[in-house]
C-alpha positions in Angstrom: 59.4 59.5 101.0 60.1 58.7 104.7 58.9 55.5 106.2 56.0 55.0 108.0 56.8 55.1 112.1 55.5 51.7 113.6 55.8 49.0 116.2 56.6 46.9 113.5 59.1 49.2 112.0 61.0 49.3 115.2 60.8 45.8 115.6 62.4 45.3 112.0 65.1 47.5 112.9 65.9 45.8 116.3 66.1 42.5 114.6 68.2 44.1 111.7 70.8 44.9 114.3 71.1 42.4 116.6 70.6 38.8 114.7 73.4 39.5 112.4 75.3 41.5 115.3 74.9 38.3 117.3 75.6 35.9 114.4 79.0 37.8 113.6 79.8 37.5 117.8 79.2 33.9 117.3 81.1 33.1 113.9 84.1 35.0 115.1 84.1 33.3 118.5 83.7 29.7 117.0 86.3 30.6 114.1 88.7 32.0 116.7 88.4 29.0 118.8 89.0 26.4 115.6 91.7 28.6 113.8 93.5 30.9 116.4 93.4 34.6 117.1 96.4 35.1 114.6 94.4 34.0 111.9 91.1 35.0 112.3 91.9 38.5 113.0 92.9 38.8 109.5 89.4 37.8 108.9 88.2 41.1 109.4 90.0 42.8 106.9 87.2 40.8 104.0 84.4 43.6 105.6 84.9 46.0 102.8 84.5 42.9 100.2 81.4 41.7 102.2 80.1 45.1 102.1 80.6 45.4 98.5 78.8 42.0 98.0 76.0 42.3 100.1 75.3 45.9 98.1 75.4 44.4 94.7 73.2 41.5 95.9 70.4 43.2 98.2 70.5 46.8 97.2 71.5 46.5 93.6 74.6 48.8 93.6 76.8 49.0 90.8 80.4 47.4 91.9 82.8 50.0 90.6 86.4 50.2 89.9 88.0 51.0 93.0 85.9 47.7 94.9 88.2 45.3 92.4 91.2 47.7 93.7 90.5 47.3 96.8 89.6 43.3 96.4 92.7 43.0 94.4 95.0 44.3 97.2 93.1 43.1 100.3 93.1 39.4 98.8 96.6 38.6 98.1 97.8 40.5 101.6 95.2 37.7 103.6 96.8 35.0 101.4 100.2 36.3 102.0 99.6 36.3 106.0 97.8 33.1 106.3 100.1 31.3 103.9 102.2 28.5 105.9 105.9 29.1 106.8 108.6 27.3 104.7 111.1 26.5 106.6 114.6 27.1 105.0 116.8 24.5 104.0 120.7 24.5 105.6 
């Protein structure tokens, strides 16, 4: 059953995309500011895992097999780029 076409509708949609919109702009701004562009770009590839979360939690989605594939190869490649450099010893 469709929902029901209001003002207040509309107004839960605008707020639905713009505060968390904004509140991303925000985060990544601040985080790129504190940490570097190099490391916060990598930030972005922890959407999917987000999006997986955020299903689970609010809509009650089942979390299936390929999410812990994909978590379990999106994980260890962040790690891996964000890791410090050893320097080698001559």
């Amino acid at each position: 059953m469709p929902s029901e076409v209001s003002w207040a509708t509309a107004g839960y949609i605008v707020a639905a995309a713009l505060f968390p919109g904004f509140g991303a702009y925000l985060a990544y701004s601040y985080m790129q500011r504190e940490l570097g562009a190099a490391r916060v770009g990598v930030v972005l590839y922890l959407g999917p895992i987000y999006a997986a979360v955020t299903g689970y939690l609010v809509l009650g989605e089942p979390v299936r097999g390929f999410h812990w594939v994909g978590a379990a190869l999106i994980l260890p490649g962040i790690y891996l780029a964000t890791r410090p450099v050893r320097k080698a010893n001559r």
